[in-house]
N, CA, C and O atoms as CSV, one atom per row, in Angstrom:
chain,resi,resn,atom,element,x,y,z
A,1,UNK,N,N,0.836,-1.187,0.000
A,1,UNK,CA,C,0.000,0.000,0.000
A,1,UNK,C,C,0.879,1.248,0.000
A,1,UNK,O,O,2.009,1.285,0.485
A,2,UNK,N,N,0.319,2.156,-0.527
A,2,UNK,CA,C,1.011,3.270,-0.578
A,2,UNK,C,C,0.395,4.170,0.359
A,2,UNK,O,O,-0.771,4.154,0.752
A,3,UNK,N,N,1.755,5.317,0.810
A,3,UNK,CA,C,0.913,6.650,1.240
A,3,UNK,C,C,0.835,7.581,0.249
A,3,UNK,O,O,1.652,7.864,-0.628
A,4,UNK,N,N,-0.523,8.141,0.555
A,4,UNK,CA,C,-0.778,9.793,-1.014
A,4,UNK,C,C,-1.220,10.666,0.402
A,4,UNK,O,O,-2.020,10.370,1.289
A,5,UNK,N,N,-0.413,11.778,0.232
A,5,UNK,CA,C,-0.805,12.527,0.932
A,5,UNK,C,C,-1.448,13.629,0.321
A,5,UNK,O,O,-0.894,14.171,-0.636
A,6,UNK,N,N,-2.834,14.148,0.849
A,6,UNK,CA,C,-3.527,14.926,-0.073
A,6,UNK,C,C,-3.544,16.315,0.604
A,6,UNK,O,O,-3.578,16.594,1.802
A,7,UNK,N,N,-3.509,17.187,-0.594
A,7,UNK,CA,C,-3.220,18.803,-0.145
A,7,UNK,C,C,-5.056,19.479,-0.232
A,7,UNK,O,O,-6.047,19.337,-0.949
A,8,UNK,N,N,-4.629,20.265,1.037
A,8,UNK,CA,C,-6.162,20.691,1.413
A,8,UNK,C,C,-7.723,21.106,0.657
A,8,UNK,O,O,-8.885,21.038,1.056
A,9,UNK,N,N,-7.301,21.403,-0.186
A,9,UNK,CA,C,-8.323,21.680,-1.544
A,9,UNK,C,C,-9.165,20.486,-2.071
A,9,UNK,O,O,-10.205,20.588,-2.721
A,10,UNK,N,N,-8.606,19.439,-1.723
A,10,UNK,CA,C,-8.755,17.682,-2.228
A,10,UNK,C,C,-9.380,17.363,-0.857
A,10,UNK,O,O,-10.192,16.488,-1.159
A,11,UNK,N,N,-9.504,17.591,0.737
A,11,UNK,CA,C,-9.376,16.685,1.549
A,11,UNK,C,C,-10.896,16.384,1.810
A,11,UNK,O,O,-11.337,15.499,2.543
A,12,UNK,N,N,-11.653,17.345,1.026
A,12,UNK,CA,C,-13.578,17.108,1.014
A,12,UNK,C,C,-13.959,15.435,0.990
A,12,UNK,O,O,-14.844,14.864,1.627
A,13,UNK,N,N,-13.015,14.886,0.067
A,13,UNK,CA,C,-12.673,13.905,-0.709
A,13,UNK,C,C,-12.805,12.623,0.376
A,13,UNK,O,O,-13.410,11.552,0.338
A,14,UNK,N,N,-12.059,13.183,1.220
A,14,UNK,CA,C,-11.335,12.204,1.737
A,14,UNK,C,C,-11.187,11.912,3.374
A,14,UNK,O,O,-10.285,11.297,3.943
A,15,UNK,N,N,-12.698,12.734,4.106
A,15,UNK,CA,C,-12.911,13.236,5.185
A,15,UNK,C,C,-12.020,13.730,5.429
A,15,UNK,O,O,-11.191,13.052,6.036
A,16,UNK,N,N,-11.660,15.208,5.100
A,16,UNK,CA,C,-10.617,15.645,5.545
A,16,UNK,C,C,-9.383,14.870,6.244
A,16,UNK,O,O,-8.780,15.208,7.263
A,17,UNK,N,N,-9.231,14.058,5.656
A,17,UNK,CA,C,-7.706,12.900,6.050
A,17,UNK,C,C,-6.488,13.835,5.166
A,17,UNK,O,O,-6.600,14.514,4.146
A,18,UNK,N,N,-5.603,13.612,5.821
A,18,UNK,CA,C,-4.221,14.673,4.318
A,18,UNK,C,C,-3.929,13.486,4.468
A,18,UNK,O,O,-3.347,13.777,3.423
A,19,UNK,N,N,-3.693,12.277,4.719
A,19,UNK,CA,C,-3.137,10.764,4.750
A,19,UNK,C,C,-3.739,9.838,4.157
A,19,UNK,O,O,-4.711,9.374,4.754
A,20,UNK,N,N,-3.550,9.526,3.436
A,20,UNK,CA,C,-4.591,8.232,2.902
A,20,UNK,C,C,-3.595,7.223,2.586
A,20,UNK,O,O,-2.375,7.384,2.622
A,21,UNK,N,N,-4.291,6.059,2.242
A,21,UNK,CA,C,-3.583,4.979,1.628
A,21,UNK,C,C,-3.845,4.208,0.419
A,21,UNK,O,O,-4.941,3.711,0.676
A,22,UNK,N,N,-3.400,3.670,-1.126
A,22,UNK,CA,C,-4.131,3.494,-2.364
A,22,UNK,C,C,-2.938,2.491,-2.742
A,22,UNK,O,O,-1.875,2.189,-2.200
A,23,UNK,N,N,-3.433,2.207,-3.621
A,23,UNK,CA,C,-2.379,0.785,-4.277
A,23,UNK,C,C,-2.897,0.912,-5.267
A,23,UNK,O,O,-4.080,1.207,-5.432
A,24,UNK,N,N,-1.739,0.622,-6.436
A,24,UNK,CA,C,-1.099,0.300,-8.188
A,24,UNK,C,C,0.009,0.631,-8.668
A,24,UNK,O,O,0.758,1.483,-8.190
A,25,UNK,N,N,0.197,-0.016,-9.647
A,25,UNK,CA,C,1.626,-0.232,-10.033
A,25,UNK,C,C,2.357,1.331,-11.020
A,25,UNK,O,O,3.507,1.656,-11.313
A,26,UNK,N,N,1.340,1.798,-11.207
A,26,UNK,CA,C,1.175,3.061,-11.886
A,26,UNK,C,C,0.712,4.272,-10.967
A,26,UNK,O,O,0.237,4.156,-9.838
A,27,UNK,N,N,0.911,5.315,-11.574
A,27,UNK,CA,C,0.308,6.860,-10.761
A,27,UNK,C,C,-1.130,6.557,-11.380
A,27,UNK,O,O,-1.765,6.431,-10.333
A,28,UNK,N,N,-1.925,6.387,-12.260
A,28,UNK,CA,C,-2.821,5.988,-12.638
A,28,UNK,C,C,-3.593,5.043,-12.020
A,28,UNK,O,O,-4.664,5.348,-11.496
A,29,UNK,N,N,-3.157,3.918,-12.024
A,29,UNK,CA,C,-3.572,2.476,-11.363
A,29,UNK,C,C,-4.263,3.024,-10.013
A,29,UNK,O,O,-5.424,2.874,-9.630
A,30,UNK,N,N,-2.939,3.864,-9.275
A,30,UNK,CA,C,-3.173,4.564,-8.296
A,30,UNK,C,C,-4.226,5.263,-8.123
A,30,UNK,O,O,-5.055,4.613,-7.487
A,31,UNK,N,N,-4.582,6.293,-8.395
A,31,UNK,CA,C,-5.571,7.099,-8.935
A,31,UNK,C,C,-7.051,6.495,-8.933
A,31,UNK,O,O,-8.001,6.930,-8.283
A,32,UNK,N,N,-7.038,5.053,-10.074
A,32,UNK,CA,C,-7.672,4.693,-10.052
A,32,UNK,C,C,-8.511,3.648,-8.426
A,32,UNK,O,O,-9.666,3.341,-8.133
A,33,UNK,N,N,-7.331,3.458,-7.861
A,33,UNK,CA,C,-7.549,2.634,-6.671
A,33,UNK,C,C,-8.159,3.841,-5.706
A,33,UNK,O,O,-9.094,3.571,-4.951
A,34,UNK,N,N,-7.530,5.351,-5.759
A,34,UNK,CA,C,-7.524,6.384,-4.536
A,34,UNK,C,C,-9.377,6.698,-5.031
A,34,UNK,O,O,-10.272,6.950,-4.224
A,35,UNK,N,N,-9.511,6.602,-6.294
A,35,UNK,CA,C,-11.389,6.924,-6.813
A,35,UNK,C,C,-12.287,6.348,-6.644
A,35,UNK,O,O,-13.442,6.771,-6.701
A,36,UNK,N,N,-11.801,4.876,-6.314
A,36,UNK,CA,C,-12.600,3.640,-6.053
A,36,UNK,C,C,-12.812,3.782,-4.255
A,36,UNK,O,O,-13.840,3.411,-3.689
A,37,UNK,N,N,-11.778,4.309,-3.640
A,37,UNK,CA,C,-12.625,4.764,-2.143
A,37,UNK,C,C,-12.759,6.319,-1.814
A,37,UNK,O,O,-12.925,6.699,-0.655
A,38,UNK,N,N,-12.685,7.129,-2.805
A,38,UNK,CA,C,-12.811,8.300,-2.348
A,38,UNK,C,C,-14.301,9.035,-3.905
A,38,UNK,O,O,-14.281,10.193,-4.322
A,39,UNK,N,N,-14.987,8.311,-4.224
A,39,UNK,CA,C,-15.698,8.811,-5.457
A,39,UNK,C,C,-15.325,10.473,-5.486
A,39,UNK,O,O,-15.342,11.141,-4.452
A,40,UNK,N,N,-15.005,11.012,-6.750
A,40,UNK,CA,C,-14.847,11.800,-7.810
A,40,UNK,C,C,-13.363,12.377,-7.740
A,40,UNK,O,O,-12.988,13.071,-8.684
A,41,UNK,N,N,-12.442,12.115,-6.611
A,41,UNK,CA,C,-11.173,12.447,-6.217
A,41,UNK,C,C,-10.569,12.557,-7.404
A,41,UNK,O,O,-10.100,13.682,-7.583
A,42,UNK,N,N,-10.336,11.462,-8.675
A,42,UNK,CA,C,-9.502,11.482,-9.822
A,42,UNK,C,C,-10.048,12.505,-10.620
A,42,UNK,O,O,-9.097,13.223,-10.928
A,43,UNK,N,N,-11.126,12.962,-11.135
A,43,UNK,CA,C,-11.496,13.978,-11.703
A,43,UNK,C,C,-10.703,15.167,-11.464
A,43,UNK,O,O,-10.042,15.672,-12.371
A,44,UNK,N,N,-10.739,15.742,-10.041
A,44,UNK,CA,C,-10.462,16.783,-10.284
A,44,UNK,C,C,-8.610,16.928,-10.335
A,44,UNK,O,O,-8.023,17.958,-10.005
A,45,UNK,N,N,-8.131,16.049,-10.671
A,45,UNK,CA,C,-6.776,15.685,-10.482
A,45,UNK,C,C,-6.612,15.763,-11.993
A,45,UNK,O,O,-5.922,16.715,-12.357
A,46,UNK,N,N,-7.241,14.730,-13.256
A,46,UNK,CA,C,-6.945,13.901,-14.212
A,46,UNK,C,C,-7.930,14.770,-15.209
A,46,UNK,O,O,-9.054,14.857,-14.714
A,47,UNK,N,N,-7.837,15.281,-16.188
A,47,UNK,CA,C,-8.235,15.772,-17.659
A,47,UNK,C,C,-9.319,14.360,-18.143
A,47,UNK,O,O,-9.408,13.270,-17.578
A,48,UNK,N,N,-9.985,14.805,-19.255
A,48,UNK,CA,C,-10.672,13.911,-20.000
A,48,UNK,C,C,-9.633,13.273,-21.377
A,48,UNK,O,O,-9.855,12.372,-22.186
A,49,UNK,N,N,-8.640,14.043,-21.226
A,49,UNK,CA,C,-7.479,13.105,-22.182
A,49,UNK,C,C,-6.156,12.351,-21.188
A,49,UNK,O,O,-5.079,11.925,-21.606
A,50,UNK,N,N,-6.584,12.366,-20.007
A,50,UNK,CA,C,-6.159,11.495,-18.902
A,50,UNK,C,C,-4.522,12.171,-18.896
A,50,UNK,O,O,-3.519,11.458,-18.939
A,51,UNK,N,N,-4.489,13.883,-18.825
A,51,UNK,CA,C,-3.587,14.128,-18.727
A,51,UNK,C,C,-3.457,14.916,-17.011
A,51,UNK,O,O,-4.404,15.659,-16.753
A,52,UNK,N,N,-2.833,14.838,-16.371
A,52,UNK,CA,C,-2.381,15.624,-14.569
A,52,UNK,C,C,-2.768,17.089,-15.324
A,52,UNK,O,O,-2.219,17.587,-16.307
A,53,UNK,N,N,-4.021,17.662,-14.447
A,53,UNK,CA,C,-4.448,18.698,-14.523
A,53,UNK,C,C,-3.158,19.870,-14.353
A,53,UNK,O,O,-2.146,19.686,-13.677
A,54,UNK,N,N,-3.428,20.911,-15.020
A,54,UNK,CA,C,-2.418,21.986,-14.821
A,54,UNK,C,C,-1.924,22.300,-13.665
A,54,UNK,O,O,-0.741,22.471,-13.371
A,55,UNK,N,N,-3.072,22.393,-12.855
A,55,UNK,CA,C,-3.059,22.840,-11.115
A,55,UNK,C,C,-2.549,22.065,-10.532
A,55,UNK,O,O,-2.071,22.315,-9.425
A,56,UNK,N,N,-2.501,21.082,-10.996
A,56,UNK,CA,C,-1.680,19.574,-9.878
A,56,UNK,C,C,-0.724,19.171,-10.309
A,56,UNK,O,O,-0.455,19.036,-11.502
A,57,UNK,N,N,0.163,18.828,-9.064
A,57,UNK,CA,C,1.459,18.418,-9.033
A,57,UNK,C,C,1.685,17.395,-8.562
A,57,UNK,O,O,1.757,17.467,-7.335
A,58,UNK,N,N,1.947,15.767,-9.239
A,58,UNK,CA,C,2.528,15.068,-8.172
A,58,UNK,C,C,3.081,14.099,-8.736
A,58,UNK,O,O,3.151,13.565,-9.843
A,59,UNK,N,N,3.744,13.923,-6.943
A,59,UNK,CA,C,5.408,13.236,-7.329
A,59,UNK,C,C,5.511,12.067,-6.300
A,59,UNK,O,O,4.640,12.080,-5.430
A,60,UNK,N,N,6.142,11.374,-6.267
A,60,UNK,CA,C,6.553,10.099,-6.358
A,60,UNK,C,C,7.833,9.745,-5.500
A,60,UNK,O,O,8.777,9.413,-6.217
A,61,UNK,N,N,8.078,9.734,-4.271
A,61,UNK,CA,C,8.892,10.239,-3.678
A,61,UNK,C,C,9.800,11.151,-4.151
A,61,UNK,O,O,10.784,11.137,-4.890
A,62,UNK,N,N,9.241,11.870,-3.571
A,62,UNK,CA,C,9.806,13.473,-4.186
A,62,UNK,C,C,10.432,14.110,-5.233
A,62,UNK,O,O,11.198,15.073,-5.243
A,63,UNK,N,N,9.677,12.947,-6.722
A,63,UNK,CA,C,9.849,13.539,-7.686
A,63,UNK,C,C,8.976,13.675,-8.795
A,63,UNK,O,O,8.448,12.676,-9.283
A,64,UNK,N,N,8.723,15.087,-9.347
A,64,UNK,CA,C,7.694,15.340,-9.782
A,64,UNK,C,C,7.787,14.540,-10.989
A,64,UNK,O,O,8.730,14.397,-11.767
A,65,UNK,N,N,6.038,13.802,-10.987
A,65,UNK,CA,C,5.866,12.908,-12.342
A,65,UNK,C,C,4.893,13.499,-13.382
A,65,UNK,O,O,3.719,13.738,-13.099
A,66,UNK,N,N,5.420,13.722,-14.578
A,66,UNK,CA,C,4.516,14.256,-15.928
A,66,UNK,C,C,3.316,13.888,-16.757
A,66,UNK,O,O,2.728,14.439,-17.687
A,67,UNK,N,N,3.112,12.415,-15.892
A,67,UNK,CA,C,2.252,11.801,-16.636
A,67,UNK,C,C,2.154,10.191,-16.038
A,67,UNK,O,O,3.042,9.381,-15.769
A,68,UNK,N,N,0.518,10.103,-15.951
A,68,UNK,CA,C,-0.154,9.469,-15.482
A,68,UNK,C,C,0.230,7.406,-15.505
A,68,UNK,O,O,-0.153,6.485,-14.783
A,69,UNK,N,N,1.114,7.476,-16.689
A,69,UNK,CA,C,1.648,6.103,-16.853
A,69,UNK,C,C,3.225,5.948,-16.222
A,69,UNK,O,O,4.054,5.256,-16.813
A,70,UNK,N,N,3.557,6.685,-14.925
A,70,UNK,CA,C,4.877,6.650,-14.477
A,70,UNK,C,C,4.463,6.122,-13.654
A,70,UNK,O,O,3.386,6.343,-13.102
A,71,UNK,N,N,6.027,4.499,-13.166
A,71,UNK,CA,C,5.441,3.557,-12.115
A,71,UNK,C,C,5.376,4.303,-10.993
A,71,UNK,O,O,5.693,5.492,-11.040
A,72,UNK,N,N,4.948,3.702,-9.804
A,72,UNK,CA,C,4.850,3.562,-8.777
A,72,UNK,C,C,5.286,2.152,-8.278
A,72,UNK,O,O,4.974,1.125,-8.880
A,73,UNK,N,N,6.154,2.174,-6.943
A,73,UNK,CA,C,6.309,1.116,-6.641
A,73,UNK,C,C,5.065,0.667,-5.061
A,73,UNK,O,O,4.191,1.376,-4.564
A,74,UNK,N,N,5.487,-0.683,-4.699
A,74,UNK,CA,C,4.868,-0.807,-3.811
A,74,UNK,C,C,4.539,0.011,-2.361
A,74,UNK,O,O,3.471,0.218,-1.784
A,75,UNK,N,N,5.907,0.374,-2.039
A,75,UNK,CA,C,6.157,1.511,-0.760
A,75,UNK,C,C,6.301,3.190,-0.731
A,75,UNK,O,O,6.531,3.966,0.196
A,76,UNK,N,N,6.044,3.412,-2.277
A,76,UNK,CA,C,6.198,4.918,-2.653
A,76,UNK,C,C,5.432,5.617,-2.291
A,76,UNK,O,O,4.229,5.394,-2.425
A,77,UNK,N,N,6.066,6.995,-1.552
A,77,UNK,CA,C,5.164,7.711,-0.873
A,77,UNK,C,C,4.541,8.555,-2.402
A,77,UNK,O,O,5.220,8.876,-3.378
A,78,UNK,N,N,3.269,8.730,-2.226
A,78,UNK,CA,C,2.758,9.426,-3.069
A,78,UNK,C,C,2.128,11.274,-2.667
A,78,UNK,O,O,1.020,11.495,-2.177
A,79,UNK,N,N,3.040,12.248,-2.988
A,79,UNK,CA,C,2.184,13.397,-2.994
A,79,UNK,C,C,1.598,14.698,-3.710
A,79,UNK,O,O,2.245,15.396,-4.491
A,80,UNK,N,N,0.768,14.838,-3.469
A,80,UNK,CA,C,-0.485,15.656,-4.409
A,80,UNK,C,C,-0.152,16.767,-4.285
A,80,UNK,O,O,0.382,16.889,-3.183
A,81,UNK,N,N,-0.175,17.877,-4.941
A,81,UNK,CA,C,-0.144,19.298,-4.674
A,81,UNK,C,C,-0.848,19.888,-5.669
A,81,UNK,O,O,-0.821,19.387,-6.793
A,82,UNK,N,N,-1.896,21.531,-5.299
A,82,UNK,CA,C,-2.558,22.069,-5.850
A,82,UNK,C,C,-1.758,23.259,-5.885
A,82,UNK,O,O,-1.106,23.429,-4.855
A,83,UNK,N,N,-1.613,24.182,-6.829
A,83,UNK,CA,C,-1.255,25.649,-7.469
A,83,UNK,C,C,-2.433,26.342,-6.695
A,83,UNK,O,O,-3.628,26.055,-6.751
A,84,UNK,N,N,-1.820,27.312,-5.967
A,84,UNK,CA,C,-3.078,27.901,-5.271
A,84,UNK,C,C,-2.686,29.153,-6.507
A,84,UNK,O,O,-1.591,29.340,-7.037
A,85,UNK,N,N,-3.671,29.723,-6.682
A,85,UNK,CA,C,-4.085,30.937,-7.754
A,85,UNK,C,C,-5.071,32.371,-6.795
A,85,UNK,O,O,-5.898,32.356,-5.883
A,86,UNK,N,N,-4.498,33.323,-7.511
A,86,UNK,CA,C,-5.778,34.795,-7.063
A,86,UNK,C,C,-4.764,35.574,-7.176
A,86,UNK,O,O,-3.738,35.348,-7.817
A,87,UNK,N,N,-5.073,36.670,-6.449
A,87,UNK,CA,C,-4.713,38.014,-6.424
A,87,UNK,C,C,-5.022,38.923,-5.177
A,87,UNK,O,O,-4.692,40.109,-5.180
């Protein structure tokens, strides 16, 4: 199992937990496992051409990944980050 730690904008999601835990072999897989107990969480993360939304950032023990088919291993910490925006 993995840890994804989720940044505050996301934690509606996830009863306000910043900790969660998800499993796959992929950031995707992942994703897909973190949507299957958190319903609509991947949406606001993942595009309809299944590309990492502009606003989000995440990396893979602590390195940022570009795209949704980069592994993940079994013990990789996983974390989320949102672009906060305004003026």
């Amino acid at each position: 199992m993995n840890t994804v730690l989720i940044p505050s904008p996301l934690r509606s999601y996830t009863g306000n937990r910043s900790k969660v835990t998800a499993a796959g072999a992929s950031v995707a897989e992942l994703l897909g496992d973190l949507d299957r107990r958190y319903p609509g969480i991947r949406f606001r993360m993942i595009d309809e051409q299944d590309a990492i939304r502009q606003h989000i950032k995440i990396f893979v023990n602590r390195e940022q990944v570009k795209r949704i088919d980069a592994p993940v291993g079994a013990t990789d910490e996983v974390i989320i980050i949102t672009a906060i925006s305004g003026g």
